[in-house]
Biopython code that builds the backbone (N, CA, C, O; Angstrom):
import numpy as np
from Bio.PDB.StructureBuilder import StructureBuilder

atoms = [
    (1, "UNK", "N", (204.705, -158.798, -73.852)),
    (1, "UNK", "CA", (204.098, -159.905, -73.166)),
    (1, "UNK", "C", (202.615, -160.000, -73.553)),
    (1, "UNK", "O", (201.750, -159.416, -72.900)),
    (2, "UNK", "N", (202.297, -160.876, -74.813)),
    (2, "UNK", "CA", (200.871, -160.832, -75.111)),
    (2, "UNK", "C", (200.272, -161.512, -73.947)),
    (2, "UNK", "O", (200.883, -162.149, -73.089)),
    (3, "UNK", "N", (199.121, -161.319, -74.013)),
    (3, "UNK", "CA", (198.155, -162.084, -72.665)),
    (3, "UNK", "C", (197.533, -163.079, -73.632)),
    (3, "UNK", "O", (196.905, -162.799, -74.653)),
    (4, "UNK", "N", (197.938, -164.861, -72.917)),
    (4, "UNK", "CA", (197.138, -165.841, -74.142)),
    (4, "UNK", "C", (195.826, -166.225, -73.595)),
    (4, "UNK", "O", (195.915, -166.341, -72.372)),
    (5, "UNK", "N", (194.758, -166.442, -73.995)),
    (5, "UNK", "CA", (193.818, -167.241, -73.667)),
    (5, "UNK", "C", (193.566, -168.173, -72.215)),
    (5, "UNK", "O", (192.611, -168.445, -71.486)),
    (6, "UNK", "N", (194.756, -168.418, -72.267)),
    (6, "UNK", "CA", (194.598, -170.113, -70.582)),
    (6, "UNK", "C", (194.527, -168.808, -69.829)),
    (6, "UNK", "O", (193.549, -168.537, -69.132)),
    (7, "UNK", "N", (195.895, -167.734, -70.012)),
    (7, "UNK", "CA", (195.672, -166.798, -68.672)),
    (7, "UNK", "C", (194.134, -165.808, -68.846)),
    (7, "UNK", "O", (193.590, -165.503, -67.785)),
    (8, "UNK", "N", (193.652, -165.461, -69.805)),
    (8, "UNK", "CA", (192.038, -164.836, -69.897)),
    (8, "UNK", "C", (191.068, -165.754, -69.079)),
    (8, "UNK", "O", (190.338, -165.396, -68.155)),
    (9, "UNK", "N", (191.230, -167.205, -69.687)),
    (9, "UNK", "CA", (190.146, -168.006, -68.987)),
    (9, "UNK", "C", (190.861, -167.846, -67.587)),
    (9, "UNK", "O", (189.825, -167.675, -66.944)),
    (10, "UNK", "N", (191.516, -167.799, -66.964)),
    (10, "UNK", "CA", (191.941, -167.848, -65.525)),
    (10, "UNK", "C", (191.385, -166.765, -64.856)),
    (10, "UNK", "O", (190.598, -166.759, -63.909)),
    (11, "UNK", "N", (192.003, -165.656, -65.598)),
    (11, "UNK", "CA", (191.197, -164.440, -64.782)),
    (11, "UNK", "C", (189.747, -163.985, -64.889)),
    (11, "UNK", "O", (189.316, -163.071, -64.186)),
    (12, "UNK", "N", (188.991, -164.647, -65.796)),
    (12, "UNK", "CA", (187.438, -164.751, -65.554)),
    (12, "UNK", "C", (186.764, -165.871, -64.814)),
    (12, "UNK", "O", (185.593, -165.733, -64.460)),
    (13, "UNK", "N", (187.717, -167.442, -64.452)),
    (13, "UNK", "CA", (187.024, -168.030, -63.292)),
    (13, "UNK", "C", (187.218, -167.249, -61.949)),
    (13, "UNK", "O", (186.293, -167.177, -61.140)),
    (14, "UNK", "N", (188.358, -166.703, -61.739)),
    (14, "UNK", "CA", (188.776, -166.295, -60.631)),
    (14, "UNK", "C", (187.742, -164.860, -60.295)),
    (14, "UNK", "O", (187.140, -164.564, -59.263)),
    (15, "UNK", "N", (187.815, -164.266, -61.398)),
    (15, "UNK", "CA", (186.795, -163.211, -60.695)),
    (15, "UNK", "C", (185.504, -163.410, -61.096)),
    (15, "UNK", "O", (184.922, -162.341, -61.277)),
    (16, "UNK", "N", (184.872, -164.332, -61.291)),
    (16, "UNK", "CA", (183.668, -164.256, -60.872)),
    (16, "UNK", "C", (183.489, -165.560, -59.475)),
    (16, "UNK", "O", (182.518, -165.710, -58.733)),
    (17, "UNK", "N", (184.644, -166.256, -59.495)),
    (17, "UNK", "CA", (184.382, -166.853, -57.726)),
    (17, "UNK", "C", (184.310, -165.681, -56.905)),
    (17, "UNK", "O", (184.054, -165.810, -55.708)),
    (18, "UNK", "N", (184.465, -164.794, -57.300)),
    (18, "UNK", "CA", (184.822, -163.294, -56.153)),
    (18, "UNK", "C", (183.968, -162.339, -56.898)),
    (18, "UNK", "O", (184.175, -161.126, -56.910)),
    (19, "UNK", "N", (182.812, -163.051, -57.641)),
    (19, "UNK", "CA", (181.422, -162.172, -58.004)),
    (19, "UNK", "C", (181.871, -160.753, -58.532)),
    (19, "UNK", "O", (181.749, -159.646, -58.009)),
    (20, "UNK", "N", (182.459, -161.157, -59.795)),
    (20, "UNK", "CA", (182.734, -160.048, -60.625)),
    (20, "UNK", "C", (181.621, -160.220, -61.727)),
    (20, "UNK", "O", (181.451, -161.329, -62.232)),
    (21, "UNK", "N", (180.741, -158.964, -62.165)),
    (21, "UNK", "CA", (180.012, -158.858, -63.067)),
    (21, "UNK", "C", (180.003, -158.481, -64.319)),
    (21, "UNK", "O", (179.115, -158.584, -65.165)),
    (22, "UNK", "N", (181.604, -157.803, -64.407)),
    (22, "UNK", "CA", (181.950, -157.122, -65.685)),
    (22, "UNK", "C", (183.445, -157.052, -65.907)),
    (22, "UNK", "O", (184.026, -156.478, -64.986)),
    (23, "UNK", "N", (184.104, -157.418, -66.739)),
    (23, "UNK", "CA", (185.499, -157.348, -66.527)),
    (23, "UNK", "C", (186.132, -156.763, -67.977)),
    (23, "UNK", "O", (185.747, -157.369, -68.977)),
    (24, "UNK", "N", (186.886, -155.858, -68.147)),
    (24, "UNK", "CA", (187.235, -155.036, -69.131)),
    (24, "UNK", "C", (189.240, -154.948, -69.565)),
    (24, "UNK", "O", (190.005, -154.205, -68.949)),
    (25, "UNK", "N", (189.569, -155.646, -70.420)),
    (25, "UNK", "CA", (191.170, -156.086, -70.463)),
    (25, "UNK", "C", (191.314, -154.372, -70.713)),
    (25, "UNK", "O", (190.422, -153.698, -71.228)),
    (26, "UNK", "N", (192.462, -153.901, -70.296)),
    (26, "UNK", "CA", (193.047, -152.278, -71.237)),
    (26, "UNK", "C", (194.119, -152.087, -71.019)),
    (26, "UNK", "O", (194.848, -152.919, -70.479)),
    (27, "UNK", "N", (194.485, -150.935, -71.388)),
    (27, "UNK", "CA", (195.683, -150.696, -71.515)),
    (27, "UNK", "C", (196.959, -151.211, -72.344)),
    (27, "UNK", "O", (196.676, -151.730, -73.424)),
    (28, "UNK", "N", (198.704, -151.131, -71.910)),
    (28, "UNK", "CA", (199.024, -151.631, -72.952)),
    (28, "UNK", "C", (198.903, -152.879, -73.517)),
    (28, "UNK", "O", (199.341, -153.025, -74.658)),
    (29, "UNK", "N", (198.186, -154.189, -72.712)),
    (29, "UNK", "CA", (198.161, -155.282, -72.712)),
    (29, "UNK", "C", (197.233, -155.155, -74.189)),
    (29, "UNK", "O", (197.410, -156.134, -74.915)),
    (30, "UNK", "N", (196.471, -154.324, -74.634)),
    (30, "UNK", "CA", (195.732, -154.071, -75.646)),
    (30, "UNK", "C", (196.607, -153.344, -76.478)),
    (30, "UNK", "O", (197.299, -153.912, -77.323)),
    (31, "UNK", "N", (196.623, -152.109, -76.292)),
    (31, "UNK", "CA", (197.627, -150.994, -77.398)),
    (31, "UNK", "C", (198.980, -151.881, -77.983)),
    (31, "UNK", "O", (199.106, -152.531, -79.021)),
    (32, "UNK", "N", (199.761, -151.664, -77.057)),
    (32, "UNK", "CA", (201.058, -152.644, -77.657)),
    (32, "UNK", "C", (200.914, -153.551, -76.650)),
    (32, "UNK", "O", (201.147, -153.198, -75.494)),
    (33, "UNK", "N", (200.454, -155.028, -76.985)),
    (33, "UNK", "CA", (200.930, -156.513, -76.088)),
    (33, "UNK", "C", (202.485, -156.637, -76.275)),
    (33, "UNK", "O", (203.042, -156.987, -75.234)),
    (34, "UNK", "N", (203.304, -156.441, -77.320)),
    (34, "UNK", "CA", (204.525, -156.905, -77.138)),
    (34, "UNK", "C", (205.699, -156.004, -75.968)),
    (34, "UNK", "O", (206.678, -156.615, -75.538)),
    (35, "UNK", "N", (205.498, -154.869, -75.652)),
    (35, "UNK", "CA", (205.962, -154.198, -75.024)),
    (35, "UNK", "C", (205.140, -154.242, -73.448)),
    (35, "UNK", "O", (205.973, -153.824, -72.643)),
    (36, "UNK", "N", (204.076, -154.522, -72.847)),
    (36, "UNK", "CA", (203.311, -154.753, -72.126)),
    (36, "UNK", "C", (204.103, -155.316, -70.708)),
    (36, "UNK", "O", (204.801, -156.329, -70.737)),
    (37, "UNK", "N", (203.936, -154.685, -69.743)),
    (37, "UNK", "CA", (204.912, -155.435, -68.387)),
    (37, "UNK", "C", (203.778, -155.736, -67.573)),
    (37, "UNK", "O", (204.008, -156.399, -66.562)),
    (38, "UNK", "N", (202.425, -155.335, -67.838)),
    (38, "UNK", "CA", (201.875, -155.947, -66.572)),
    (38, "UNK", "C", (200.139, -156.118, -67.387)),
    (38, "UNK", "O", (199.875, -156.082, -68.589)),
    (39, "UNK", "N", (199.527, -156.238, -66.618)),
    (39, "UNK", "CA", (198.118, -156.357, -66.654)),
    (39, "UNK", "C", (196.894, -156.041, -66.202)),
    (39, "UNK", "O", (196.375, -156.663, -65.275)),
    (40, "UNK", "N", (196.205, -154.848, -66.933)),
    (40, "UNK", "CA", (195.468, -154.373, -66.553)),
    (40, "UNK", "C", (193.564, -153.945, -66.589)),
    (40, "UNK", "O", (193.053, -153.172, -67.400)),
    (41, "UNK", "N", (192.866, -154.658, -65.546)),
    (41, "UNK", "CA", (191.846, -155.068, -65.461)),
    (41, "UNK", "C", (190.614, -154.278, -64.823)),
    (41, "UNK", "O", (190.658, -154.133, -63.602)),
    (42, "UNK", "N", (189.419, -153.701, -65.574)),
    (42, "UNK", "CA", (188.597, -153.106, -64.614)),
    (42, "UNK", "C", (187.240, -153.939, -64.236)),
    (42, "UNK", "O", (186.747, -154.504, -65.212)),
    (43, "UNK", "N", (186.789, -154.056, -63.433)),
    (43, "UNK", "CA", (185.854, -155.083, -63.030)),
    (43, "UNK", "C", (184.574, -154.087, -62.563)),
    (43, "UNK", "O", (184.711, -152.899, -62.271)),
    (44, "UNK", "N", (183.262, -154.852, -62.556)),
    (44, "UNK", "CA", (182.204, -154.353, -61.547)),
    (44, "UNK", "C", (181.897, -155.634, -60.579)),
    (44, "UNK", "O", (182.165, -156.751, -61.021)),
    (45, "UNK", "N", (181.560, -155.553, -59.783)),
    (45, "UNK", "CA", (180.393, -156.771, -58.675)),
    (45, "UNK", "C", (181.463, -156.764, -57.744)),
    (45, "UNK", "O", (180.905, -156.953, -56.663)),
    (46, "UNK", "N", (182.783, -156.645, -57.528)),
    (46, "UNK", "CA", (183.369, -156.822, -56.337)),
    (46, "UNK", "C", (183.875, -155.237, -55.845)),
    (46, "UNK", "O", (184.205, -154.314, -56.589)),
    (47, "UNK", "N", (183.836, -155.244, -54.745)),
    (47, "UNK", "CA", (183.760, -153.611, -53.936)),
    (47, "UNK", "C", (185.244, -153.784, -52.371)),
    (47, "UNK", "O", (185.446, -154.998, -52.349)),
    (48, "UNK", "N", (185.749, -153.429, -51.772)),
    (48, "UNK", "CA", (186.292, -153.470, -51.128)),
    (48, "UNK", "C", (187.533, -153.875, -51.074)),
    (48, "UNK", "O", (188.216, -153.832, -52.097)),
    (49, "UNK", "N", (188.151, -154.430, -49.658)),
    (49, "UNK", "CA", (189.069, -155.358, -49.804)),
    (49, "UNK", "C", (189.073, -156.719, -50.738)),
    (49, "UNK", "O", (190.107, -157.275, -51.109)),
    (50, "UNK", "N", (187.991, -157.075, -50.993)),
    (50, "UNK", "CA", (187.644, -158.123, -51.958)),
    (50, "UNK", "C", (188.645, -158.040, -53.638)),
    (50, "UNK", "O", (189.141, -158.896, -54.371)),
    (51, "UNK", "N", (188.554, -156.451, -53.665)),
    (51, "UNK", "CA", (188.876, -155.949, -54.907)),
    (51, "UNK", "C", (190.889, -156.282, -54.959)),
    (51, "UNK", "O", (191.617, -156.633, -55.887)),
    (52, "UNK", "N", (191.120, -156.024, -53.794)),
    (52, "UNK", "CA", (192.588, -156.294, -53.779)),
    (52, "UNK", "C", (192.968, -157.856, -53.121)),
    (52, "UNK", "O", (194.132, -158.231, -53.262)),
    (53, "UNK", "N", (192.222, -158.552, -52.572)),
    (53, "UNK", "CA", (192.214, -159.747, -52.190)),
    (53, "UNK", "C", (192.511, -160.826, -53.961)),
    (53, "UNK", "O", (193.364, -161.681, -54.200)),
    (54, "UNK", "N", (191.206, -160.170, -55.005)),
    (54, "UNK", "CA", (191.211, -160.604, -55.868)),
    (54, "UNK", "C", (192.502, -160.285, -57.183)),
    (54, "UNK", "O", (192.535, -160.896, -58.252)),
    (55, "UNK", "N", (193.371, -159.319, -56.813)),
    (55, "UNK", "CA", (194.205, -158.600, -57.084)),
    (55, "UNK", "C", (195.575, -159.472, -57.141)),
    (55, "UNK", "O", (196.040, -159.823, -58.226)),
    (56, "UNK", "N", (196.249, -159.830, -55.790)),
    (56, "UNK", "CA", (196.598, -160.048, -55.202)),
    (56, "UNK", "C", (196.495, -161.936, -55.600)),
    (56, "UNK", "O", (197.535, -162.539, -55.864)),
    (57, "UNK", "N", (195.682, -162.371, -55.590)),
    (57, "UNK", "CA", (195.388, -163.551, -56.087)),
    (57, "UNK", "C", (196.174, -164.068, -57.539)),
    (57, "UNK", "O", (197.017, -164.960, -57.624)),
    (58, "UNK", "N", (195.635, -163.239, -58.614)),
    (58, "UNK", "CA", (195.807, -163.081, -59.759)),
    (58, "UNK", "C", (196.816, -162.916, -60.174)),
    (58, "UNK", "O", (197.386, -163.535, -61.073)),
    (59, "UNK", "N", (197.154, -162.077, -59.580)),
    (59, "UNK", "CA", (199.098, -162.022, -59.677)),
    (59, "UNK", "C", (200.289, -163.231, -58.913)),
    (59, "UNK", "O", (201.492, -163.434, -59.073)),
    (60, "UNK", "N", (199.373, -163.762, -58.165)),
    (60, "UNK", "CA", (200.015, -165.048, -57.786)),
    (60, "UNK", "C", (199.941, -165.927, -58.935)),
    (60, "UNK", "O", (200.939, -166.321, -59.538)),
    (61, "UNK", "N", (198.466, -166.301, -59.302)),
    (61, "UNK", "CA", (198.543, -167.145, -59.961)),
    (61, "UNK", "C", (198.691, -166.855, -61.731)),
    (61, "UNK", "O", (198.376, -167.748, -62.518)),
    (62, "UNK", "N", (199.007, -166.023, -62.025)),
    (62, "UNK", "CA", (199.545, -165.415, -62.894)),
    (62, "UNK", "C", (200.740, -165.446, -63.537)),
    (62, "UNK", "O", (200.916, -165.743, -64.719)),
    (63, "UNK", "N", (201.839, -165.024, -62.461)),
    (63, "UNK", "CA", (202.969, -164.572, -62.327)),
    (63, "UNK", "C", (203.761, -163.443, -63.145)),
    (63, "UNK", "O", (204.788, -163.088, -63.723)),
    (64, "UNK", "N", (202.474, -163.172, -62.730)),
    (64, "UNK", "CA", (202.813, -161.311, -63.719)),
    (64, "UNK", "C", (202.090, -160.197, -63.220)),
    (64, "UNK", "O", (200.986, -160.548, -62.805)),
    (65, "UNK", "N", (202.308, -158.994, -63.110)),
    (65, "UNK", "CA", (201.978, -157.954, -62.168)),
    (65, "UNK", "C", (200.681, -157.408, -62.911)),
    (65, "UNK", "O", (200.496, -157.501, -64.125)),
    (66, "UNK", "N", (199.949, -156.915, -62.138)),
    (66, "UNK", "CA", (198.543, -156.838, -62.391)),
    (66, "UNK", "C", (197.887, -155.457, -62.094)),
    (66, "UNK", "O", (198.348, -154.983, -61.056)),
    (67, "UNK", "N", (196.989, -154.700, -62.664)),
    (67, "UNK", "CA", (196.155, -153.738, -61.860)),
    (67, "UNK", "C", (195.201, -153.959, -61.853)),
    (67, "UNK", "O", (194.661, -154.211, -62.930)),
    (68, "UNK", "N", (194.665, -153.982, -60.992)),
    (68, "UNK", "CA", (192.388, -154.289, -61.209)),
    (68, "UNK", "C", (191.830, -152.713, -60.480)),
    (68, "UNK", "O", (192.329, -152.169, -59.494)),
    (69, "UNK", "N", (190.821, -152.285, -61.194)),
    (69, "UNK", "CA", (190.470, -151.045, -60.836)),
    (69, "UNK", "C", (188.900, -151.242, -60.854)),
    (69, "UNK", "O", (188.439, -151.995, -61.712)),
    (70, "UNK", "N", (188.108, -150.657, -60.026)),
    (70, "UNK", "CA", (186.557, -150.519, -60.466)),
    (70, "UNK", "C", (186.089, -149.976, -61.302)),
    (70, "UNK", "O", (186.801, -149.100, -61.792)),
    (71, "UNK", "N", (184.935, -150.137, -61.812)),
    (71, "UNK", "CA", (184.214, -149.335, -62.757)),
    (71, "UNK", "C", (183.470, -148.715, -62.269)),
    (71, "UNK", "O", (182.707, -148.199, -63.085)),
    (72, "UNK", "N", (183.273, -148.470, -61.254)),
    (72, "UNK", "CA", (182.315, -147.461, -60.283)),
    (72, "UNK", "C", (183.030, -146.955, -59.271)),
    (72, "UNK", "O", (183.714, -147.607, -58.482)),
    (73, "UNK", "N", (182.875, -145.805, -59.290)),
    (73, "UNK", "CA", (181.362, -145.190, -59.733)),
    (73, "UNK", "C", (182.227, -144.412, -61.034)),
    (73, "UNK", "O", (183.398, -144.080, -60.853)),
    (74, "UNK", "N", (181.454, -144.133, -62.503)),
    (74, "UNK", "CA", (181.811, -143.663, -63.378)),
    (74, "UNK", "C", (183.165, -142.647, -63.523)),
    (74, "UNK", "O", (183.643, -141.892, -62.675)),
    (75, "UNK", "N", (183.423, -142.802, -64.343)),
    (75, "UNK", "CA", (184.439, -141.293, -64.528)),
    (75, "UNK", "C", (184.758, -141.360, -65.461)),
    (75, "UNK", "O", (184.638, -142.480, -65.957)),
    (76, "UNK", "N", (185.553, -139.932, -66.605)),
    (76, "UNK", "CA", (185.914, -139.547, -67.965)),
    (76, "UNK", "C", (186.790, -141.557, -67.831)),
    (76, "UNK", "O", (186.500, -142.403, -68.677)),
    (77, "UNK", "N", (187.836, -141.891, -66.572)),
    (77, "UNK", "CA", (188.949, -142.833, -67.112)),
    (77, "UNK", "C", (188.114, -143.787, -67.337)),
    (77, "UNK", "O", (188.013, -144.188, -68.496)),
    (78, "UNK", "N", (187.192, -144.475, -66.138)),
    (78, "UNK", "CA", (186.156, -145.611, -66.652)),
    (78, "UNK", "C", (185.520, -145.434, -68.256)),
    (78, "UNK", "O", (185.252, -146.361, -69.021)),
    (79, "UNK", "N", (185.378, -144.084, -68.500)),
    (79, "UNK", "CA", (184.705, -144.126, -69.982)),
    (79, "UNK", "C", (185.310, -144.707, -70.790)),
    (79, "UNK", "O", (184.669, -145.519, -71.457)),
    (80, "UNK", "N", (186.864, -144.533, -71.088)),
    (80, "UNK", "CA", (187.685, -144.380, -71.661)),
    (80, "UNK", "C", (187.950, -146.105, -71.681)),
    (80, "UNK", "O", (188.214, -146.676, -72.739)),
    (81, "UNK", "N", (187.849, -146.799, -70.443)),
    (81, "UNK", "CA", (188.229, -148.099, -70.305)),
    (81, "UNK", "C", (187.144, -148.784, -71.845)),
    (81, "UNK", "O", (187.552, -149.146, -72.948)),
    (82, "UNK", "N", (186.096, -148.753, -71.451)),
    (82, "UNK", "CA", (184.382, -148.814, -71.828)),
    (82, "UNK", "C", (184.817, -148.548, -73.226)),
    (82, "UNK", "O", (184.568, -149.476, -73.996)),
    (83, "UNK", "N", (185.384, -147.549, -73.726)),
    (83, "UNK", "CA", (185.431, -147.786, -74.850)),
    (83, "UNK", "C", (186.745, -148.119, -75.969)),
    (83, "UNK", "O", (186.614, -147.956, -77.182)),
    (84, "UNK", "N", (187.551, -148.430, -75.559)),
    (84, "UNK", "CA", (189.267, -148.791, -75.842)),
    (84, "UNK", "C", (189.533, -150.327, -75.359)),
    (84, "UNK", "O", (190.107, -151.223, -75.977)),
    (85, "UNK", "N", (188.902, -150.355, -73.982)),
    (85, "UNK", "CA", (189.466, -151.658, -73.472)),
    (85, "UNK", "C", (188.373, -153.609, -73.988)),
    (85, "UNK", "O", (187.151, -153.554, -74.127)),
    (86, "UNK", "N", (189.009, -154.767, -74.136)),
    (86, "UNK", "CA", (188.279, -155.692, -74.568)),
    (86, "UNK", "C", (187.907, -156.261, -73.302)),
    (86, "UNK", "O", (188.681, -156.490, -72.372)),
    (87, "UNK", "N", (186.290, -156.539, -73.336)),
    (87, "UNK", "CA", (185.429, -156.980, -72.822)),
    (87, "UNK", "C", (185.625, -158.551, -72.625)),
    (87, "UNK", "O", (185.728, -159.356, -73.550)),
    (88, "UNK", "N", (185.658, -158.845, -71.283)),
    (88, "UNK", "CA", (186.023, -160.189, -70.740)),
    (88, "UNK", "C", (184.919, -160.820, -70.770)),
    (88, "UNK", "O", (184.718, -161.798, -71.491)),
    (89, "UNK", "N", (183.987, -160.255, -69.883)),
    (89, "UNK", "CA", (182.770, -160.513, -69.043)),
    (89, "UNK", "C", (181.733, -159.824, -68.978)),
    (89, "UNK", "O", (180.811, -160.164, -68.237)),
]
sb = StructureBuilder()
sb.init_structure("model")
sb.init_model(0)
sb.init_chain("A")
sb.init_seg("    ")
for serial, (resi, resn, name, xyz) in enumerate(atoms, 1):
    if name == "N":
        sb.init_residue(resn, " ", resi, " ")
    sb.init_atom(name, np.array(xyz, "f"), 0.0, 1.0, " ", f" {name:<3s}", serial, name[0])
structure = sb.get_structure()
């Protein structure tokens, strides 16, 4: 399931209405897109319930299953995002 463009531009209006500052595509949606079942996203600027509100959203309007994770506070996996995963935002 490659991820095309209309759905990229979707998930960067949507999270920055919900004040996302950084958004990072990874995983297999990158490594192998053709084998890929879901979609997976790390963001900065949104913190809380916001983070799964915006989650939750996305996968509605999507219609494909989603993970959104923070980038904070750091760690070896955030590194790993940072440097493997393509830069949205």
């Amino acid at each position: 399931m490659p991820i095309t463009q209309a759905q990229i531009e979707k998930i960067v209006s949507l999270a920055k209405s919900y004040g996302a500052t950084r958004l990072i595509l990874f995983g297999s949606i990158i490594e192998t897109p053709t084998q890929a079942r879901d979609i997976d996203i790390a963001c900065d600027g949104i913190t809380g319930w916001k983070l799964y509100e915006l989650a939750a959203r996305l996968e509605e309007e999507l219609h494909t299953p989603l993970d959104l994770v923070p980038l904070s506070p750091p760690s070896r996996f955030t590194k790993r995002i940072e440097s493997k995963g393509r830069v949205l935002l």
